[in-house]
N, C-alpha and C positions, 0 to 999 in steps of 0.2 A: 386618564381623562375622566373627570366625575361628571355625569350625566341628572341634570333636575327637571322634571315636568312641574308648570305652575299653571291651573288650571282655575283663571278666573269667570264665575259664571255671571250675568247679570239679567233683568229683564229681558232684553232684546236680544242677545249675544253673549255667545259663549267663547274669550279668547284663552286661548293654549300656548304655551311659551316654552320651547324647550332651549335649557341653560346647556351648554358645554364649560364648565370651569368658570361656572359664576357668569359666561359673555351669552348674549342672546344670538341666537343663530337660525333660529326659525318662529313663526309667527302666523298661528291660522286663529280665522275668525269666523265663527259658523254661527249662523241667525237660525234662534231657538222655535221661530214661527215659521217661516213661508219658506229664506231663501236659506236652507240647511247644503247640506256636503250631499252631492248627488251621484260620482263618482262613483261606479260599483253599481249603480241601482238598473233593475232588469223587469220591462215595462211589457207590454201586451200592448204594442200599438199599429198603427194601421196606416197604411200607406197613403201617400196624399197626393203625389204628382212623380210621374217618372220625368228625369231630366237626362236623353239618350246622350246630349250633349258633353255634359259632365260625366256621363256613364255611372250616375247616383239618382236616389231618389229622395225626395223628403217625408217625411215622417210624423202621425202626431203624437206624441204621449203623454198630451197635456200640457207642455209649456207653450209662453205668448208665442215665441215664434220655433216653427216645425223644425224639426229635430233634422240634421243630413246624415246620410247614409251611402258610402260609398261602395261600389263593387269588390273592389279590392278589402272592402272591412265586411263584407259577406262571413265570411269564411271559408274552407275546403269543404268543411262538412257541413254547409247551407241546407242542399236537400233533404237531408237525414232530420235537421232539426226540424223541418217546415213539415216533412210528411209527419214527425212524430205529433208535432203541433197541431194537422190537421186532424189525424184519429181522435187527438185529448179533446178538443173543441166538437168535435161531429158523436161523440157516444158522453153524456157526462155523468153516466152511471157508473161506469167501470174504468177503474184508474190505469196507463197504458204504464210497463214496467220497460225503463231503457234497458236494460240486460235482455230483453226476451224480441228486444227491436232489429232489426239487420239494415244495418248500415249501406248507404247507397253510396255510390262511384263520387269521388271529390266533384265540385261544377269546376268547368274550365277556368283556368286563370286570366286567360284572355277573352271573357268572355261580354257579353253586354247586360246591361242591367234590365233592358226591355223582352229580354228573355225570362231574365227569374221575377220578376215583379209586376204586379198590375194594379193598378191603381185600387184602394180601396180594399185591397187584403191583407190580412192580419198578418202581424209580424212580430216575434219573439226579440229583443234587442236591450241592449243594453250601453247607458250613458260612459263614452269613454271620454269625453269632454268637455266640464259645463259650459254654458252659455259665454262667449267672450265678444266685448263690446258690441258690434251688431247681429251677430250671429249669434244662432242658434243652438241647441248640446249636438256635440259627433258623437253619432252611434257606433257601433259593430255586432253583428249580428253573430259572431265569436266568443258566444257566453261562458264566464270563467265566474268560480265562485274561492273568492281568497280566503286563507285561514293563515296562521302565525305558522305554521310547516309548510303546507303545501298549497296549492290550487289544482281544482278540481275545475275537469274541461268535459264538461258531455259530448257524446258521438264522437271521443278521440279515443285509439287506446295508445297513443305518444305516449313516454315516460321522458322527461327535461329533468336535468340535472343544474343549478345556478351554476354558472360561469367561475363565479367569484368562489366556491370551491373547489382549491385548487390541488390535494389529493386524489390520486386516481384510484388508489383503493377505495377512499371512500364514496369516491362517485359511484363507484362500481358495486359498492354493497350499497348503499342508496336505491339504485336503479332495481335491483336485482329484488331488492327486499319489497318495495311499493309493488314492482310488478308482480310478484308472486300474493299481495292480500288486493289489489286493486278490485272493484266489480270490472265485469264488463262492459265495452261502452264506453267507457271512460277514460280520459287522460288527465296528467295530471305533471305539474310542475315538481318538482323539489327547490322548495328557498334555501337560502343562505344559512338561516338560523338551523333547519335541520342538522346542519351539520354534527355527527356527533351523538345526535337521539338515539333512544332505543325502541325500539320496535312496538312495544304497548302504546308511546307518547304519537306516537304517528299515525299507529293503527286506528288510536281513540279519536283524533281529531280529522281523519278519510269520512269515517262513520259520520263524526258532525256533518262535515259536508255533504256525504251523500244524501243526509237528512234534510240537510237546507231544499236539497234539490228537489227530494221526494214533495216536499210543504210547498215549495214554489208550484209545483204540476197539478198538486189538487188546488191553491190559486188560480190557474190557469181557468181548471174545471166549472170553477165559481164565479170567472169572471164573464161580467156584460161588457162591452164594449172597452174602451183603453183602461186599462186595471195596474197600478206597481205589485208586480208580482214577489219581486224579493229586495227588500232594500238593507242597503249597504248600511255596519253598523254606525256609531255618530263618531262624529271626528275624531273626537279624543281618544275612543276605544280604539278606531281605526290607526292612530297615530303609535300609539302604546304596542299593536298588532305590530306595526313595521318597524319600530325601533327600538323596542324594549331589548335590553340588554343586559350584563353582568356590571356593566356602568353604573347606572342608576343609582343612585344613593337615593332621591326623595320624590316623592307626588306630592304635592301641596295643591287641596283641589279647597274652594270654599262654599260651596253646596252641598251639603247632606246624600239628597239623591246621585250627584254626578260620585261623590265621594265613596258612597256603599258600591255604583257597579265596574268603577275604576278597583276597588279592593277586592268583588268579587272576581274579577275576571284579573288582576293581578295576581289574584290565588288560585286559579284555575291552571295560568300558563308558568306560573314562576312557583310554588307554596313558601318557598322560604325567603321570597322576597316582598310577600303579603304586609308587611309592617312596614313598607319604607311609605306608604298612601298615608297622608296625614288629614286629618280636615282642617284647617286655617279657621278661626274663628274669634280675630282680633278685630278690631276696630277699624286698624289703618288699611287703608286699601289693600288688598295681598298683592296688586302687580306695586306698590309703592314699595309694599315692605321688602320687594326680594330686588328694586334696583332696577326692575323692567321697566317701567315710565319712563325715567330720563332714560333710558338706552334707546328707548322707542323714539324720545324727541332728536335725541340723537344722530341716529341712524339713518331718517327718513326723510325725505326732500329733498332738491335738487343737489346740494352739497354739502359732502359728509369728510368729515376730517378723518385722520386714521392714525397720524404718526409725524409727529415734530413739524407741526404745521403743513403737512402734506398735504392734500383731502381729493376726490374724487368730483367730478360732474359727471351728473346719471342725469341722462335725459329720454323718452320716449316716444318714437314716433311709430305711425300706425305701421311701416316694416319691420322697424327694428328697436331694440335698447341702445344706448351710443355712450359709454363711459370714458371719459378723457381723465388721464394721470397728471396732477401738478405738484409740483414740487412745493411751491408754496415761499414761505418765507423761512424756512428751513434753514440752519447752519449748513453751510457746505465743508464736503469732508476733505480731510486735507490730502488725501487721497486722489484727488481730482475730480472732474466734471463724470468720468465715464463710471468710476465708482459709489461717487456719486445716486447717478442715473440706477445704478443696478440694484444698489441701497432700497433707492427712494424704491422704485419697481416691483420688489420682492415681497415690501411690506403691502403695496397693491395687490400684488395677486391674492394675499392673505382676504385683505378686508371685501376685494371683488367677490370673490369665492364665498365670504359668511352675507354679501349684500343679496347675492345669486339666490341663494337658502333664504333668505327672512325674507324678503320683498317677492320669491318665489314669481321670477323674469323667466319667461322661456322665449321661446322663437330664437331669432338670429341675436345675439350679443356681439358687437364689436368693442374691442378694447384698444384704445389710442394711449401705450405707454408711452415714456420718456425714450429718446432713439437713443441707441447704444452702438458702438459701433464694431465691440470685439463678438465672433459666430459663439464664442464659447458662454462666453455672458447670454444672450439671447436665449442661447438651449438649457442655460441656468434655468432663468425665469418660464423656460416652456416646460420645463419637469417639475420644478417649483407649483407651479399652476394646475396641471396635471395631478401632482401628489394633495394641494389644498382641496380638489374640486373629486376626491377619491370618498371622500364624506357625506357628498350629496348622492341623496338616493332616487333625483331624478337622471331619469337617460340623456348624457348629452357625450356632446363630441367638439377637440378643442382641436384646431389648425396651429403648427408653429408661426411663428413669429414673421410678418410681411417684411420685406425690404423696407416697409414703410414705417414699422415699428407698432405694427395695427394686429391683434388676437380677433381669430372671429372664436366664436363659440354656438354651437346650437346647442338648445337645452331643452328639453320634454315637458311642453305647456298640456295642462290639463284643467287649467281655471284659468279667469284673469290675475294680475298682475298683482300682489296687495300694495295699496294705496293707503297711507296714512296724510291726511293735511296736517302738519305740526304747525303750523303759523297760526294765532290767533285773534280772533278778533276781538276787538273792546268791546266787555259784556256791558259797558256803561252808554256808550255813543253807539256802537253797533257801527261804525267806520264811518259816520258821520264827520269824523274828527272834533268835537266840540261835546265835553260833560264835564256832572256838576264836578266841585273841586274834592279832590280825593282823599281829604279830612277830614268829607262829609261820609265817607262811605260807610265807617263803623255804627253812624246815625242810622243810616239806611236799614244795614242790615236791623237796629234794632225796632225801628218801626214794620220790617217784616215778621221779626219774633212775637211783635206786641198784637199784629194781627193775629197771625196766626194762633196764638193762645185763646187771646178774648173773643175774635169771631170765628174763626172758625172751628177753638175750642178743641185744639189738635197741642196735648202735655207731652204729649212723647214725641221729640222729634230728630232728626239728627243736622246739622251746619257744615258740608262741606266746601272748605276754602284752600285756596292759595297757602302752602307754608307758611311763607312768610306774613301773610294774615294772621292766622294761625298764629305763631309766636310775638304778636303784637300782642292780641288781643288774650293772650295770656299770660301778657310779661306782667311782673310783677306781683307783690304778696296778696292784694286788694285787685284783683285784673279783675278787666271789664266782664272775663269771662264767670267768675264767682259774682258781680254785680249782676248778673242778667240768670243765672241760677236763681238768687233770690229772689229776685223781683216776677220770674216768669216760668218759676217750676225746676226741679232737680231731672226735670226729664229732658232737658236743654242740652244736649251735646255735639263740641265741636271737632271734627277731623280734616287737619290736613291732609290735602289731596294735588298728588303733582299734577294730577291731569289738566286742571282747571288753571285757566289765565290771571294774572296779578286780582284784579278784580272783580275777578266771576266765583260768584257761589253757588250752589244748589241744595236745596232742603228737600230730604228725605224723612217719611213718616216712619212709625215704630217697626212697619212690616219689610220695610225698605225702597217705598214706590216711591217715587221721586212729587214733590211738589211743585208745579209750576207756578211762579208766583208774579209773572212778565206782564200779565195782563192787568193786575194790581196795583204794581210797582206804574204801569202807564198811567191807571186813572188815579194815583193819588199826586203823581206831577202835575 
């Protein structure tokens, strides 16, 4: 399986696409201003109301609405972090070393939240869940600092070995070897990827961490009231952290800046994978040019096809995700109706499992297959599913198959759900249903050029259209698009863009900020 990261940056938004064998299978989108990837990020904030009801409290650390914090996401070693937290806030001259700290008795597991918390005292925490629809981020008070080996846990001295390696020798020299360079104070995961490493590669990246830790505590030091003490790095590096592999063939990133710290920090964890980073810096869109747009129109809204006219209904309601299986218009196998069913079935759990990944759905999923009626079939498609959903790197857990022919699945929600609208609206009528006639549109767009030149005296600019615009208006030897070159500058260029509706365009200046031109287009009608 060949593995591609396409990393498109834009003004607003930075989206990430990771290819498995040329098919899209995952899709994050992190807003380059305000609303960034928060996950990871470890805040100084301050309590705001205990709720003994809930046996939680709420929290501020700055976002619209307070952050929850449960009892149970305290953690064992609560008091050890608070007393150490109190010393670093109460002296801000001399910095408190966790090694030289001693560790207090776990708080009770069954305990109440109106014992360890009071309203309006400072609280060390960290986002384990951003904000989803009406709610707030879920905190945990169980500070972990991840790296591409390991995780580093303050106040623990646990040693965790990943599950998912399944040698016991090497769990065992894992275990043995961390525990013998770890500080004290400390615990600390082994991921997956260690598997394998040598002892200098693990060593060196402890150190990183214990560094992060150290810079986070003299933040602390510096900090007035709610302060981000250590934040998590940006998605794409973050992504690259959890999935880089010996797969990878390419990074195609098209920003300069995202481009240099994807290759520094690909040369940091990989060195002899440091050349597969490329920067992109064609014309055509980069999600157009690698086939990610039409996957995305594809893939996204209520039904999605998958295989010989099969297709899925994905729907959402505020409990749960609800996916129903149809067969569609399908040849039927000559095999019969139950072969059939198993057929159609199989290739769902495929496309369920890559929907799970892109659209990144957690909470409760049920899945309403085709009904089958042989047990053997059934635990087909429950190992089949099983084996698809071994890929995904969030925690989830799949039930077999109901008498009813119904899959639940939970999945490990840590954001909202990604949403794409693919339907679109007429850039001409605006869903009015009534505009002008559409052999005027070429006119249009040149009376926008003709401004844009003569008043507002803008040569360089760029015309992004519809393809098939696009190849109109460059068909031929004399096309309209050499007529409007000469008439209004060689700085005139047009690119197809899948993203855009049959008759939606937008113009970009030389630097690449977008034109708005709707309010013009108004008053010259």
């Amino acid at each position: 399986m060949n593995s591609e990261l396409v990393v498109d940056v834009q003004q607003s938004e930075v989206s990430i696409a990771l290819l498995e064998d040329k098919n899209l299978v995952e899709l994050n989108k992190e807003g380059r201003l305000s609303d960034s990837f928060s996950v990871g990020d470890i805040y100084l904030g301050k309590v705001k109301k205990i709720m003994p009801g809930l046996n939680a409290a709420f929290v501020d650390v700055g976002y619209e609405k307070d952050a929850f914090l449960h009892y149970l996401d305290l953690g064992p070693q609560f008091s050890s972090l608070q007393n150490f937290l109190k010393h670093t806030l109460s002296d801000r001259k001399k910095v408190p070393v966790i090694t030289k700290k001693m560790i207090l008795p776990d708080i009770d597991k069954n305990g109440t939240i109106s014992e360890i918390l009071t309203g309006g005292q400072d609280i060390l925490v960290q986002i384990a869940k951003e904000p989803i629809s009406t709610k707030g981020p879920r905190l945990t008070s169980e500070i972990s600092i991840a790296g591409r080996y390991l995780v580093l846990i303050p106040f623990s001295d646990k040693v965790s070995v990943s599950q998912k390696i399944k040698s016991n020798e090497e769990r065992t020299r894992l275990k043995q070897l961390i525990q013998s360079i770890k500080p004290k104070n400390f615990g600390v995961i082994i991921r997956t990827v260690a598997e394998d490493k040598r002892v200098a590669e693990l060593d060196n990246e402890l150190k990183v961490l214990v560094n992060r830790w150290d810079e986070a505590v003299i933040k602390i030091q510096q900090s007035r009231g709610i302060t981000l003490i250590c934040e998590e790095m940006g998605r794409t590096v973050g992504i690259l952290r959890d999935i880089f592999n010996a797969n990878f063939q390419s990074i195609h990133v098209n920003n300069e800046t995202y481009y240099r710290e994807i290759r520094d920090y690909v040369g940091l964890i990989d060195p002899e994978k440091k050349g597969i980073v490329k920067l992109y810096d064609d014309a055509l869109p980069i999600l157009d040019n690698f086939g990610i747009t039409k996957q995305i129109k594809s893939s996204f809204g209520k039904t999605v096809s998958f295989k010989s006219g099969a297709y899925l209904i994905i729907e959402q309601t505020e409990a749960m995700h609800v996916i129903d299986v149809n067969s569609g218009n399908r040849s039927k196998s000559t095999k019969g109706q139950e072969f059939n069913a198993l057929e159609v079935n199989m290739a769902a759990a495929e496309e369920v499992s890559r929907q799970l990944r892109l659209r990144d759905m957690g909470g409760i999923i049920v899945i309403d297959f085709i009904d089958m009626q042989e047990g053997e079939h059934r635990q087909r498609l429950y190992d089949h599913m099983r084996e698809m959903m071994s890929k995904d790197r969030a925690k989830h857990n799949i039930l077999p198959l109901s008498k009813f022919g119904v899959m639940q699945i939970t999945r490990q929600r840590v954001r909202p759900a990604m949403y794409i609208d693919i339907e679109e609206t007429c850039p001409t009528c605006y869903g009015k249903g009534k505009m002008m006639p559409s052999i005027l549109f070429t006119d249009q767009l040149e009376h926008k050029i003709e401004y844009m030149v003569n008043n507002l005296k803008v040569k360089n600019f760029t015309l992004h259209v519809h393809p098939y615009v696009d190849s109109f208006i460059k068909k031929g030897f004399y096309s309209l698009y050499w007529k409007w070159k000469f008439r209004y500058g060689f700085g005139c260029k047009i690119i197809p863009s899948q993203r855009l509706g049959f008759l939606q365009y937008k113009f970009y200046d030389g630097s690449g900020n977008e034109l708005d031109l709707k309010e013009e287009i108004e008053t010259r009608a």
